[in-house]
C-alpha positions as CSV (number, residue, x, y, z in Angstrom):
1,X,-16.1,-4.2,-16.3
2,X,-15.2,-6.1,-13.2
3,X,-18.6,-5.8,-11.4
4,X,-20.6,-7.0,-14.9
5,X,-22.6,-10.0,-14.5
6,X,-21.8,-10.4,-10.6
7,X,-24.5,-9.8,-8.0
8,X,-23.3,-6.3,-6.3
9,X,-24.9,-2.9,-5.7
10,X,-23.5,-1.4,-8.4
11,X,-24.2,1.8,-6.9
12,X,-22.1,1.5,-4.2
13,X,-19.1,0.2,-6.2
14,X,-19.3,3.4,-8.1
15,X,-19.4,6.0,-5.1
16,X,-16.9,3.7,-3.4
17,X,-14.9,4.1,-7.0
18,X,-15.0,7.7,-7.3
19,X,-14.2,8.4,-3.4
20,X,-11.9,6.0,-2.3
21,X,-9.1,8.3,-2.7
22,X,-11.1,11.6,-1.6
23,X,-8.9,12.3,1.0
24,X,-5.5,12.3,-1.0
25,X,-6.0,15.7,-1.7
26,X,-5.8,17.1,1.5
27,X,-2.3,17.4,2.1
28,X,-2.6,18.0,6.2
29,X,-3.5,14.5,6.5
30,X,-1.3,11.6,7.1
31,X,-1.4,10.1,3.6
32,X,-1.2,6.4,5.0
33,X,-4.4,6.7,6.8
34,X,-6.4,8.3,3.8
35,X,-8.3,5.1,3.9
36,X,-10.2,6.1,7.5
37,X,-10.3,9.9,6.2
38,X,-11.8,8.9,2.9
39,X,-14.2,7.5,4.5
40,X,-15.3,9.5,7.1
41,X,-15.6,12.5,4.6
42,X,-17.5,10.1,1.9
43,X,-20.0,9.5,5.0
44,X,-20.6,13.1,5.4
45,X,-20.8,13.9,1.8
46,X,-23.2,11.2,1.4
47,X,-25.2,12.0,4.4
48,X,-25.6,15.6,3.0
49,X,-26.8,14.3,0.0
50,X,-29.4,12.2,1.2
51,X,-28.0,9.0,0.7
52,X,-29.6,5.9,2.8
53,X,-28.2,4.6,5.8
54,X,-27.0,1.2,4.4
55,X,-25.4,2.7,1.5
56,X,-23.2,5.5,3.1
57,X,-22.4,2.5,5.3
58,X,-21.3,0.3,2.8
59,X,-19.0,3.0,0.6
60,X,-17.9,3.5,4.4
61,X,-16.5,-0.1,4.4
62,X,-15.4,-0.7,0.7
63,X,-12.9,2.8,1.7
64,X,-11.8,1.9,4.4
65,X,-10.8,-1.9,3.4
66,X,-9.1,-0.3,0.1
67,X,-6.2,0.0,2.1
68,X,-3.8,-3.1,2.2
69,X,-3.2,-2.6,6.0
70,X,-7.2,-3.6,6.2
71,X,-7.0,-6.7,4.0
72,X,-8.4,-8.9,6.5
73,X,-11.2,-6.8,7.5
74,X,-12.9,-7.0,3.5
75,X,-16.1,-9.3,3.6
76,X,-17.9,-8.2,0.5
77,X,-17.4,-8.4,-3.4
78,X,-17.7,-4.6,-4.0
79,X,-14.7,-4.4,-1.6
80,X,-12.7,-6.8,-3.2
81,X,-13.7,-5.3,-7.1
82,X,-12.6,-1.2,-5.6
83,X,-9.3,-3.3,-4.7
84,X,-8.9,-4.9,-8.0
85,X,-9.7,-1.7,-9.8
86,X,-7.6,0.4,-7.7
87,X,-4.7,-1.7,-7.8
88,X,-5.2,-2.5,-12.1
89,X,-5.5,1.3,-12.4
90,X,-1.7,2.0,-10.9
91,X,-0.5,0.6,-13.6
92,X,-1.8,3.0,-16.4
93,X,-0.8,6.1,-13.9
94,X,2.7,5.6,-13.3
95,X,3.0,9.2,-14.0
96,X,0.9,10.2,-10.9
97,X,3.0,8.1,-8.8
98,X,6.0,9.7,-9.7
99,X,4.4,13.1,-9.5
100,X,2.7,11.8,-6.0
101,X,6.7,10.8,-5.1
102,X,8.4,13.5,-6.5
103,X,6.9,16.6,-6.4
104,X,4.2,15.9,-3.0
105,X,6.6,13.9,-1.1
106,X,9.4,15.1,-2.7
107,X,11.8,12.5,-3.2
108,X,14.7,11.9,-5.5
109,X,15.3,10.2,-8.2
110,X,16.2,7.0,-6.5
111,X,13.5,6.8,-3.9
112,X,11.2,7.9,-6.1
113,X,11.9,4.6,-8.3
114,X,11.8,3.0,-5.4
115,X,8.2,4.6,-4.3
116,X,7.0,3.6,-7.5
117,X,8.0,0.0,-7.6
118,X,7.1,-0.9,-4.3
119,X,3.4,0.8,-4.5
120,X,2.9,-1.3,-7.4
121,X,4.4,-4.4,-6.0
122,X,1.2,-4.3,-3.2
123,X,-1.1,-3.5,-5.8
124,X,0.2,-6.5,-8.0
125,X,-0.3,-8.6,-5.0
126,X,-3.3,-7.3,-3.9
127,X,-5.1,-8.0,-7.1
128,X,-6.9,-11.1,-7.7
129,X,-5.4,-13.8,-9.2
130,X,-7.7,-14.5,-12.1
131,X,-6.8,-10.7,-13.0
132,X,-3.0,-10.8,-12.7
133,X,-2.3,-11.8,-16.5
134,X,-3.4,-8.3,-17.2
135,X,-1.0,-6.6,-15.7
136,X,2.2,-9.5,-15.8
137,X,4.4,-8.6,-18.2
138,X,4.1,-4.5,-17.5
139,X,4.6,-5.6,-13.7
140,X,7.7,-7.3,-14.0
141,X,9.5,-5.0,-16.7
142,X,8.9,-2.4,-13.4
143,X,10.2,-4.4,-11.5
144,X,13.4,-4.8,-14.0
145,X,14.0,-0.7,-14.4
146,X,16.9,0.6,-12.7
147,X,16.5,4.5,-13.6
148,X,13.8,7.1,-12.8
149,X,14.4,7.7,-16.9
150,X,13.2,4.9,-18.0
151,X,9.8,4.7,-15.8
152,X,8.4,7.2,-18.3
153,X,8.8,5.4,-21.2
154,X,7.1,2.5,-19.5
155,X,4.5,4.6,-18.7
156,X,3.7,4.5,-22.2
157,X,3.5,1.2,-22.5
158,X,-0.3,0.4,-21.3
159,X,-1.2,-2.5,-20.5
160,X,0.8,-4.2,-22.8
C-alpha cells in the first residue's frame, strides 16, 4: 500500500520486505547489527537464486539502511517505504516485542516495558510524517502505560 502509485521496483521493495529481518533469527549474532547480517545473507540467498546484480544490490542497501543507526546513509524511496513499513508494523506486534524482550533477551517486567516503549519511540520517529496520524493516538497511549499488564491489552487495540 505504501509503494502504490510511486515509481519503485516493486520487486525489490518486496524481497527487501520479507528479508529485512532475516538475520533476527539467528540468535549467535549481535542483534543490533542484524541490519549488516541481513544483508549479507539476503545477498547470498539471492545470488543462489539467480537474482541480477543490481537487484541483490539494491535489497543489499534497503537492509542495511533499515536500521536507524544508518539513517543518513538511505538515498532511495524503496528504502525509505521498508522503513515506513517496518516501523508502522511495530505497532500491530507489540506482542513480539515483548516476547523478543522477555523471553530472547530475557528481561523483566520493567525493562521489558521499557524495551517496548523505547523500540517504538524510534519507529514512531522514524516514520514519515505524512504517515504518523496512523499510528498517533496508539503511540502515545504507549507511551502513557506504566505496567507490563496493561501492554497486552493495548496490543489489542490495532491501529486505533
Amino acid at each position: 500500500m505504501l509503494s502504490k502509485d510511486k515509481d519503485v521496483d516493486h520487486e525489490v521493495l518486496e524481497l527487501s520486505a520479507l528479508l529485512h529481518d532475516v538475520a533476527m533469527t539467528d540468535r549467535t549474532l549481535d542483534r543490533s547489527r542484524h541490519n549488516e547480517y541481513g544483508s549479507e545473507l539476503a545477498e547470498q540467498l539471492l545470488r543462489k537464486n539467480g537474482y541480477p546484480e543490481d537487484k541483490i544490490q539494491l535489497v543489499k542497501k534497503c537492509i542495511l539502511n533499515h536500521s536507524s543507526k544508518r539513517a543518513n546513509f538511505r538515498t532511495t524511496e524503496e528504502e525509505r517505504i521498508l522503513v515506513d513499513a517496518d516501523g508502522l508494523s511495530h505497532f500491530d506486534s507489540i506482542n513480539n516485542l515483548y516476547n523478543l524482550a522477555h523471553n530472547v533477551m530475557e528481561l523483566n517486567d520493567e525493562d521489558t516495558l521499557k524495551f517496548i516503549q523505547d523500540k517504538l519511540t524510534r519507529d514512531y520517529n522514524e516514520i514519515s510524517d505524512n504517515l504518523k496520524y496512523l499510528i498517533e493516538d496508539k503511540y502515545n497511549r504507549i507511551m502513557n502505560i506504566t505496567s507490563i499488564n496493561d501492554i497486552f491489552q493495548e496490543s489489542k487495540n490495532v491501529r486505533k
